[in-house]
Short mmCIF file of the C-alpha atoms (twelve columns), coordinates in Angstrom:
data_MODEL
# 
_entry.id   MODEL 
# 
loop_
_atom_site.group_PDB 
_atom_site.id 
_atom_site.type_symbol 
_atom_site.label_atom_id 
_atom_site.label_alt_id 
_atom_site.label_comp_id 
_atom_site.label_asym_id 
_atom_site.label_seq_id 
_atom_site.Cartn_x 
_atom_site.Cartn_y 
_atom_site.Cartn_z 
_atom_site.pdbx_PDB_model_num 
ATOM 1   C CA . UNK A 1   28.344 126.140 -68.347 1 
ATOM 2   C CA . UNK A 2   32.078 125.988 -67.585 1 
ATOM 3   C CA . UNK A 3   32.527 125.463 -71.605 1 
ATOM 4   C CA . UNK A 4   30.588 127.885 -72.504 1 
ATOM 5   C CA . UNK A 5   33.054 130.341 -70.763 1 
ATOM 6   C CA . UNK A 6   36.191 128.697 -72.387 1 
ATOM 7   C CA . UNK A 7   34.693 129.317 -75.651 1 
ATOM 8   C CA . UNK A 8   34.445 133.030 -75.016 1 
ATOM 9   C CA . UNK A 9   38.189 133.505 -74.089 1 
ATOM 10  C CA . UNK A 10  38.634 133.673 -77.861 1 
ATOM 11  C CA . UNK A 11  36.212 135.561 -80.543 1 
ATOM 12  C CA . UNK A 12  34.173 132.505 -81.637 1 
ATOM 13  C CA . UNK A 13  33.750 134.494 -85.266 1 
ATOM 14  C CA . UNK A 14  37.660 134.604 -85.721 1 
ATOM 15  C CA . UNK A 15  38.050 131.187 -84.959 1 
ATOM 16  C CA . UNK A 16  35.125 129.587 -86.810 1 
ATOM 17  C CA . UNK A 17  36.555 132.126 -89.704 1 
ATOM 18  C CA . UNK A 18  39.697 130.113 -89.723 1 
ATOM 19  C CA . UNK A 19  38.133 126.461 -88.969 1 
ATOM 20  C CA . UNK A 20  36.012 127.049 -92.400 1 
ATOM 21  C CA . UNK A 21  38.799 128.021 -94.243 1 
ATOM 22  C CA . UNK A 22  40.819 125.566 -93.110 1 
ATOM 23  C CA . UNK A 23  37.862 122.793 -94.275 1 
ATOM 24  C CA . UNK A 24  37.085 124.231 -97.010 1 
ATOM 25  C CA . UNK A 25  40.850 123.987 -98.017 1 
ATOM 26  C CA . UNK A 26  41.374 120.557 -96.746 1 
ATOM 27  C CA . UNK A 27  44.295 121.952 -95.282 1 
ATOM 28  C CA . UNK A 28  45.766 120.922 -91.994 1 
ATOM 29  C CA . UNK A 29  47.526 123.136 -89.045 1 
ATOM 30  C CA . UNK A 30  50.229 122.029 -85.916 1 
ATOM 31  C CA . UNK A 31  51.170 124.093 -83.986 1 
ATOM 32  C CA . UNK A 32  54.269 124.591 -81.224 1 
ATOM 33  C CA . UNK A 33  54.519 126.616 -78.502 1 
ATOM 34  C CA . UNK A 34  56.168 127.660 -75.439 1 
ATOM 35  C CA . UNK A 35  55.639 131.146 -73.729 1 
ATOM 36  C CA . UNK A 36  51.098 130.461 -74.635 1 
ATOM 37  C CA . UNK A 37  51.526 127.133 -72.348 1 
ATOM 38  C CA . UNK A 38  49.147 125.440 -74.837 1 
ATOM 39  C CA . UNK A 39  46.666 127.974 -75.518 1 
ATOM 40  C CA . UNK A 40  46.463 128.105 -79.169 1 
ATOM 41  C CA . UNK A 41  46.344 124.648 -79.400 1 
ATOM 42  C CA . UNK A 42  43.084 124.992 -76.517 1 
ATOM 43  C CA . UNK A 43  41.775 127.923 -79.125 1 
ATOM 44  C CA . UNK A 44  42.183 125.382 -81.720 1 
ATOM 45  C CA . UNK A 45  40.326 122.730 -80.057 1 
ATOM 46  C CA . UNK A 46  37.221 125.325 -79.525 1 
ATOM 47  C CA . UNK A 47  36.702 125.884 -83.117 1 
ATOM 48  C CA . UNK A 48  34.282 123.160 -84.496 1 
ATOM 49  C CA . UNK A 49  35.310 119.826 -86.120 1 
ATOM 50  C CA . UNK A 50  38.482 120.595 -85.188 1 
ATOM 51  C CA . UNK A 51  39.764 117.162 -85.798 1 
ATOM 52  C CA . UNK A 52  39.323 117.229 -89.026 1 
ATOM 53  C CA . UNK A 53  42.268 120.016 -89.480 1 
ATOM 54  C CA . UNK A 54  43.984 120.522 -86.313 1 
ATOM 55  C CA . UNK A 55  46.536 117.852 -86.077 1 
ATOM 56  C CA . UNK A 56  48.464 118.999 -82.037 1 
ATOM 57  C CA . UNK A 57  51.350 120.470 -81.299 1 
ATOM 58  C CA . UNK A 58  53.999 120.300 -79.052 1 
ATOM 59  C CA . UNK A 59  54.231 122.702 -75.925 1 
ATOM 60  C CA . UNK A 60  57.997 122.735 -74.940 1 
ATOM 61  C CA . UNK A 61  59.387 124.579 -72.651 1 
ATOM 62  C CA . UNK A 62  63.166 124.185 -72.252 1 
ATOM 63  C CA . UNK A 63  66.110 124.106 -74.599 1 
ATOM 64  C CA . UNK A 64  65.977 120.152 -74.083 1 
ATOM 65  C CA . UNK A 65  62.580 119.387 -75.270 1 
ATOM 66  C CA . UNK A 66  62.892 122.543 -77.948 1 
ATOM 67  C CA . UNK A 67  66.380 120.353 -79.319 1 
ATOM 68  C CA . UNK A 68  64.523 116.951 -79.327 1 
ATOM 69  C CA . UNK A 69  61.239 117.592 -80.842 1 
ATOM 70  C CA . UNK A 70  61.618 120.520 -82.918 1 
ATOM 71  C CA . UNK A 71  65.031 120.519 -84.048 1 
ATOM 72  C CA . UNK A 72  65.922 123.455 -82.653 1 
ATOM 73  C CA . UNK A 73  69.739 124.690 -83.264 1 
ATOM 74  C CA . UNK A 74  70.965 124.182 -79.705 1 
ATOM 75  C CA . UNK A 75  73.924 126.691 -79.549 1 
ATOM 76  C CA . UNK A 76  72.246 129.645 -80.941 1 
ATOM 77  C CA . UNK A 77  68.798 128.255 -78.515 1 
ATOM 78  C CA . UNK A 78  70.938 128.600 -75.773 1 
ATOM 79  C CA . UNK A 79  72.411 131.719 -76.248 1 
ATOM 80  C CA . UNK A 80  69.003 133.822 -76.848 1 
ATOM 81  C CA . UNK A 81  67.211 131.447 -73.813 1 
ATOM 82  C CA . UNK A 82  65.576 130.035 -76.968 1 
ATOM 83  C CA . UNK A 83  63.627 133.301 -77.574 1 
ATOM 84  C CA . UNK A 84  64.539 134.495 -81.077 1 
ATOM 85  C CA . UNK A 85  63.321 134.487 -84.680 1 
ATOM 86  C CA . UNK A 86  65.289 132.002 -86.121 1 
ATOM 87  C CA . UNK A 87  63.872 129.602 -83.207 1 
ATOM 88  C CA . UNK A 88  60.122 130.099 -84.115 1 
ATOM 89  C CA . UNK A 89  60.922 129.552 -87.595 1 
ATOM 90  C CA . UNK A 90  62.394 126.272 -86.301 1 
ATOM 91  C CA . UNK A 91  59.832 125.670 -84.364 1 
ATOM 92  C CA . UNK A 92  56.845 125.981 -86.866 1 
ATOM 93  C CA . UNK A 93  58.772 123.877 -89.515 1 
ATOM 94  C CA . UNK A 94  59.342 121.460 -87.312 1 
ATOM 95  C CA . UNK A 95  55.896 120.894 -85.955 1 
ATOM 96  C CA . UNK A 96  54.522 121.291 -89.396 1 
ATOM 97  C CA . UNK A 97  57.049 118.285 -90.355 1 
ATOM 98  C CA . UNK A 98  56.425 115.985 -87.391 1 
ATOM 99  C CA . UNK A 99  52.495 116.200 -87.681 1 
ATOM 100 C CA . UNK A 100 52.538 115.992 -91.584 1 
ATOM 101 C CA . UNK A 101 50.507 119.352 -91.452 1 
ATOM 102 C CA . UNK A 102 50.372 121.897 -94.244 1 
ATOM 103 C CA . UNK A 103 50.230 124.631 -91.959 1 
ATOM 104 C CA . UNK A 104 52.690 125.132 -88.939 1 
ATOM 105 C CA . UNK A 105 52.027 128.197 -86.293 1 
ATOM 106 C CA . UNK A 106 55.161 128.715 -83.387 1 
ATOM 107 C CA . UNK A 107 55.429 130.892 -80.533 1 
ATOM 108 C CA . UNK A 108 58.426 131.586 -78.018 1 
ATOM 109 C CA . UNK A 109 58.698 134.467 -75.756 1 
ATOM 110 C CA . UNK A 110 58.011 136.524 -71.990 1 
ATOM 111 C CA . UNK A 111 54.834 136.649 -70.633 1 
ATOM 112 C CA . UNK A 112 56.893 137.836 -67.508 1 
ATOM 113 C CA . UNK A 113 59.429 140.566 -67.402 1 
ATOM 114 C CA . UNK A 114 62.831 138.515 -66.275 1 
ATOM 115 C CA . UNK A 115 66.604 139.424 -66.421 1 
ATOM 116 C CA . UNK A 116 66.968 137.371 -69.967 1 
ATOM 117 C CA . UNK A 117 64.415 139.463 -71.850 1 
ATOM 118 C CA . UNK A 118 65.544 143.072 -70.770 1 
ATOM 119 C CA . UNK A 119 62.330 143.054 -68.354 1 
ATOM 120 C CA . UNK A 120 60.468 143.794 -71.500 1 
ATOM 121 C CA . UNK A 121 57.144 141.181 -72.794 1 
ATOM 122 C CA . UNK A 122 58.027 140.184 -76.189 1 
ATOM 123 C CA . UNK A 123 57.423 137.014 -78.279 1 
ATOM 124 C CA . UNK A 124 58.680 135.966 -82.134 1 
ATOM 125 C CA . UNK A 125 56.271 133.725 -84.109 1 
ATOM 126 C CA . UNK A 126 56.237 131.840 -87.218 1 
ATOM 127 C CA . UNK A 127 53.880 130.730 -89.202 1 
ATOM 128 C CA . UNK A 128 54.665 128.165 -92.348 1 
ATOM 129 C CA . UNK A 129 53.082 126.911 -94.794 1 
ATOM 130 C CA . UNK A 130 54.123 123.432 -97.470 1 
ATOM 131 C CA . UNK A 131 57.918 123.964 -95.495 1 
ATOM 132 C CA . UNK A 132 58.283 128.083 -96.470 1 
ATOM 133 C CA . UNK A 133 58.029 130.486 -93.942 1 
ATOM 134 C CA . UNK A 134 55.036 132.450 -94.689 1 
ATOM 135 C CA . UNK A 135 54.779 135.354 -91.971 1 
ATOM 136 C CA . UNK A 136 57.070 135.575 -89.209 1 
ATOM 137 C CA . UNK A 137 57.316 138.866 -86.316 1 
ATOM 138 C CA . UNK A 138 57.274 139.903 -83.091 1 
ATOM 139 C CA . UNK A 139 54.783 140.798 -81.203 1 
ATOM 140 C CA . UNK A 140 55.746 143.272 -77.801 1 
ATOM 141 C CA . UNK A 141 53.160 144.096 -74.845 1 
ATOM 142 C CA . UNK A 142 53.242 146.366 -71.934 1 
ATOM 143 C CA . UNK A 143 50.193 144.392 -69.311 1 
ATOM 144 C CA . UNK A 144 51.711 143.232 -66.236 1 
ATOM 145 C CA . UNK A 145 48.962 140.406 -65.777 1 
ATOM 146 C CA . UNK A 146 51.501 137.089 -67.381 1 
ATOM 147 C CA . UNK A 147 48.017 134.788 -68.050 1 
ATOM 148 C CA . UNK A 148 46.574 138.032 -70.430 1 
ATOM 149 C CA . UNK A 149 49.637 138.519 -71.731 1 
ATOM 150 C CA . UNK A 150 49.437 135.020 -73.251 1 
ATOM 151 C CA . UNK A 151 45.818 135.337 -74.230 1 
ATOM 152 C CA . UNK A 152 46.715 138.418 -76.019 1 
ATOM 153 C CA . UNK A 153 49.452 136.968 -78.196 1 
ATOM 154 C CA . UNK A 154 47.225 133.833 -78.784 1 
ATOM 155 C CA . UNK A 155 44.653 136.358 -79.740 1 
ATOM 156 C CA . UNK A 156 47.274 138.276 -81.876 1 
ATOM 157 C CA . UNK A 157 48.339 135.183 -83.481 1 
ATOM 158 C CA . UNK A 158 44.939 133.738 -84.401 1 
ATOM 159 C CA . UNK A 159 44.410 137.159 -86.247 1 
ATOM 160 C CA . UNK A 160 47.682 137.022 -88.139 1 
ATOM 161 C CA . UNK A 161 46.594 133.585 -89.222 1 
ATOM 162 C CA . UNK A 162 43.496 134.455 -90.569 1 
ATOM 163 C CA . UNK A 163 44.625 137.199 -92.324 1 
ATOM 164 C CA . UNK A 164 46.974 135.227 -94.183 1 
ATOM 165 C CA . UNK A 165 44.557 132.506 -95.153 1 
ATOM 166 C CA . UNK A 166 42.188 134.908 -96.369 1 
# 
């Protein structure tokens, strides 16, 4: 029963949409993330036969861990609190790279309004494909609830990506 729920956080037609293409492709996704805490990796693993194109990702948080594993430029990291476009490029290419994945999908933002983001709820994402930078954005929000806020942009995100694999 408690699955059954999970599944429903996401529109199971939008992500069994993107699982066939994906198969049908024989194309691969990874994916890294930081302000979605590991949810669209956990949307990933809903859609079925998921291991058969979802290779992981990497859910860093800090400047540190955004340096180490996804070669993120450190100065310019620091100096946007690693919340930029340039850094979700990074990010996705990176992944992509490390996992050996055609596909690479990035996320970095607010769920929360703090001090560093002008109070406002904003993300930048990235998503590559074969090393190129395929669609990139931002993505801005106005709920006050931080765990729908990330649902949305996973939500948001998951759209973008099946529209460009359509």
């Amino acid at each position: 029963m408690e699955k059954e729920k999970s599944v429903n956080m996401f529109d199971k037609a939008l992500l069994l949409a993107i699982g066939k293409k994906l198969q049908r492709r024989h194309h691969t996704v990874a994916i890294a993330e930081s302000v979605t805490s590991g949810l669209l990796q956990f949307s990933f693993s809903q859609i079925p036969d998921a291991s058969e194109f979802f290779q992981g990702g990497f859910t860093a948080y800090n400047l540190g861990q955004k340096y180490k594993h996804l070669n993120v430029e450190p100065i310019h990291a620091a100096a946007c609190d690693c919340v930029s476009q340039p850094v979700a490029d990074q990010m996705a290419l990176a992944t992509a790279e490390q996992f050996r994945s055609d596909w690479g999908i990035s996320i970095t933002g607010y769920a929360t309004p703090v001090p560093e983001s002008g109070n406002k709820l904003f993300c930048f994402f990235s998503i590559t494909y074969k090393n190129k930078v395929k669609l990139k954005g931002k993505i801005t929000h106005k709920k006050d609830d931080p765990v729908q806020v990330q649902l949305d942009y996973v939500v948001e995100i998951l759209k973008k990506f099946r529209g460009i694999l359509r």
